[in-house]
N, C-alpha and C positions, 0 to 999 in steps of 0.2 A: 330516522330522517323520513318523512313524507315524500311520498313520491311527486310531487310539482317541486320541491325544491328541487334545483340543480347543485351537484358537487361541484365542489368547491377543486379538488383534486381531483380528477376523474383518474389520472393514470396509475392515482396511487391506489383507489379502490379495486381496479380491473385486475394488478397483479398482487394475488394475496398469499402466493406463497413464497418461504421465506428463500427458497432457493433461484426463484428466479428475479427477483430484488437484488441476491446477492449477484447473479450473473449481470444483470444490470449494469451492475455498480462496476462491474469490473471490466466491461464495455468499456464505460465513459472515462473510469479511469485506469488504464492498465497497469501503471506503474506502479500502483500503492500493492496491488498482492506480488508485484516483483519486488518491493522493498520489504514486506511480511517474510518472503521466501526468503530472501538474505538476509534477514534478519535472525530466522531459527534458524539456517544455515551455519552461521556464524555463532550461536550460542551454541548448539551443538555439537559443532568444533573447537568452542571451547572447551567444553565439558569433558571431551574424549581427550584432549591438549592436558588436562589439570590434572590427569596420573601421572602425566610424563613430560612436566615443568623442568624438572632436576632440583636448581637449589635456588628457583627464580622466586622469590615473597609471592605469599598468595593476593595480598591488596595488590601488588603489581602486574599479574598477570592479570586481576581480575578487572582491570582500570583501560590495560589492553585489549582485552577483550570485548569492553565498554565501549571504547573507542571506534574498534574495528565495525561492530555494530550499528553502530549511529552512524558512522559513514556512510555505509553501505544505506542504510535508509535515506539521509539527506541527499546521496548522490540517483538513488531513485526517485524519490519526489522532485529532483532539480530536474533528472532528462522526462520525468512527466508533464513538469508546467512548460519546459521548452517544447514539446510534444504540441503539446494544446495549443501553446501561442502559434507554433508552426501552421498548424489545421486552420486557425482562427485566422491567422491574418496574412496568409501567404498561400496556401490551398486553396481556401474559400473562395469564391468567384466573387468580384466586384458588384457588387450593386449597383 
């Protein structure tokens, strides 16, 4: 790029490493690495659960498990966007 042009992204060029992108990211949205946590949280605890099912099928526990899962994610990204809408249209100062 020539230096008389101007970027186009400036904020994206100024932070080039990949760890403060990722801190970034997790500023603006907090929810999404609490739905990642309970996400391994929850497989994890599958995994350690699957020695000591008993005589529960393994599709059934494992569809359980699936379940518990995706909850725990969708019920994180739900209290994320109710989050933001809050900031957005209730905190924010009036214009």
């Amino acid at each position: 790029m020539s230096p008389s042009q101007e970027s186009v992204f400036p904020e994206y060029e100024t932070d080039t490493s990949q760890t403060s992108k990722l801190i970034r990211k997790f500023k603006e949205t907090p929810f999404v690495p609490v739905g990642m946590a309970g996400f391994a949280a929850v497989v994890a605890y599958g995994l350690y659960k699957l020695k000591h099912r008993g005589d529960m099928k393994m599709s059934l526990h494992l569809i359980h498990m699936r379940v518990a899962a995706q909850g725990f994610v969708v019920g994180a990204l739900t209290c994320g966007v109710l989050y933001s809408m809050y900031k957005e249209y209730i905190v924010k100062p009036k214009e």
